[in-house]
C-alpha positions as CSV (number, residue, x, y, z in Angstrom):
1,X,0.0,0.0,0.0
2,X,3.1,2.3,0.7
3,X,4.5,1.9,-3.1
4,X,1.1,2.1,-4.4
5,X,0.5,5.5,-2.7
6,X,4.1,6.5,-2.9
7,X,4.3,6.2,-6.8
8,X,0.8,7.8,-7.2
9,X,2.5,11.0,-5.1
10,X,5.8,10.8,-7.5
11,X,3.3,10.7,-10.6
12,X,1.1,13.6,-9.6
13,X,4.5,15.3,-8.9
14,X,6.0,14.6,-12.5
15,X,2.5,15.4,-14.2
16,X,2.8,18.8,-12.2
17,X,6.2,19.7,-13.4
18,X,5.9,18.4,-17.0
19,X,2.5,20.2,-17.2
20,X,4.4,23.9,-15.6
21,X,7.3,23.2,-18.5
22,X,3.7,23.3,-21.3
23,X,2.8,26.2,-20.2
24,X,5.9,28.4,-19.9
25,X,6.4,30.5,-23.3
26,X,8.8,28.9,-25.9
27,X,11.9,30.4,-27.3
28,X,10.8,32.7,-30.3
29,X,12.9,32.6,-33.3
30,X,13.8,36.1,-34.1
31,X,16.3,34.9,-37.2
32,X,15.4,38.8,-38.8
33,X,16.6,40.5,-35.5
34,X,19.8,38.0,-35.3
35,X,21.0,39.0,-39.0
36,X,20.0,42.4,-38.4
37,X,22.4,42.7,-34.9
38,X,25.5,40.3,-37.0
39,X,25.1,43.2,-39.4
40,X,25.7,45.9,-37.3
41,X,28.5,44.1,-35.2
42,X,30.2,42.8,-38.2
43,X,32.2,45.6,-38.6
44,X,36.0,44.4,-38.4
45,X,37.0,44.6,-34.9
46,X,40.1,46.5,-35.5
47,X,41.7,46.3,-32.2
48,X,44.4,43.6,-31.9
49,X,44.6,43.3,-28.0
50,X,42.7,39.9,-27.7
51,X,44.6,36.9,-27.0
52,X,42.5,34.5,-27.4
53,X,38.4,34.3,-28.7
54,X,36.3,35.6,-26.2
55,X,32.5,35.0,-25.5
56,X,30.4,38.2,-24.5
57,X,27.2,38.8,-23.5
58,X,24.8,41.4,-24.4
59,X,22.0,42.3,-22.6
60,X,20.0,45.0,-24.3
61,X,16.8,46.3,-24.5
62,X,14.1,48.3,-26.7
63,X,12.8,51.8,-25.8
64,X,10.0,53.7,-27.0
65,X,11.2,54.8,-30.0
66,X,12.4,51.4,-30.8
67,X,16.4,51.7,-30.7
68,X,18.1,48.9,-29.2
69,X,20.1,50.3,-25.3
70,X,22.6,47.8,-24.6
71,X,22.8,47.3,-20.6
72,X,25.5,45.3,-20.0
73,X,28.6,44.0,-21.7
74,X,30.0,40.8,-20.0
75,X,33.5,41.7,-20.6
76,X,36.7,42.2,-18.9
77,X,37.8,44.1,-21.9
78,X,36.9,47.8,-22.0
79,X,37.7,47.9,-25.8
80,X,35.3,45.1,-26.5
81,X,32.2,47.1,-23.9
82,X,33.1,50.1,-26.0
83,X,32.9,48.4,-29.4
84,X,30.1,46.5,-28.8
85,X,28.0,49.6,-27.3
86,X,29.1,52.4,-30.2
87,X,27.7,49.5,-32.9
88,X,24.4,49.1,-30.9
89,X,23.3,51.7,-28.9
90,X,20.8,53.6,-30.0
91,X,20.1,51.8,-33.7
92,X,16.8,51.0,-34.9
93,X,15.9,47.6,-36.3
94,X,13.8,47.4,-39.3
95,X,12.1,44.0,-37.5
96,X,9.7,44.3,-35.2
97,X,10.2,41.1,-33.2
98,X,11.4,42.9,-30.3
99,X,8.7,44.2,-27.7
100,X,9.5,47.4,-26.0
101,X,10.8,47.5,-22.5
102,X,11.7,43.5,-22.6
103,X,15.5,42.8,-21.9
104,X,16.8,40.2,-24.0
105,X,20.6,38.5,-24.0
106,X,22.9,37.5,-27.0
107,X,26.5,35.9,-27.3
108,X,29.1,37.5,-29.6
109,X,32.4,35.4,-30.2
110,X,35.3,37.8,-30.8
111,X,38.0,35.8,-32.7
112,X,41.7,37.0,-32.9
């Protein structure tokens, strides 16, 4: 009688958290706002202080007048924060797959 109602509680519980994972919203594509943002980054990075590829992340986020504000710049490089902020801040997107006021995070691989 202990399994029986042991696995029923275990069952409810899994049922509970697969049905929570439903619910939650899914990872939109925004392919239009990705090519747009490799556009504006893929200016040649012309500084030749990196020893070795690094991985930064951008958080950003869209005002009212729909131009991108970066927020942060996960980098211990102050050439790469400055780079990445004078290609993004303040440029529009010509998508609109971004809603205003939402913060959103992308990586940027800088190679040597």
């Amino acid at each position: 009688m202990k399994k029986l109602l042991l696995s029923a509680i275990v069952s409810l519980f899994a049922s509970a958290v697969f049905a929570s994972t439903i619910n939650e919203d899914p990872n939109v594509a925004l392919s239009k706002t990705t090519k747009e943002l490799s556009q504006l980054l893929n200016k040649s990075y012309t500084e030749d202080t990196l020893e070795k590829e690094e991985l930064v992340k951008v958080t950003f986020t869209v005002n009212e007048l729909h131009q991108l504000v970066v927020l942060q710049v996960n980098s211990n490089s102050s050439e790469i924060q400055s780079y990445v902020k004078q290609a993004l801040n303040y440029k529009k997107l010509s998508s609109n797959e971004l809603t205003v006021g939402k913060d959103y995070v992308f990586e940027v691989k800088f190679k040597n």
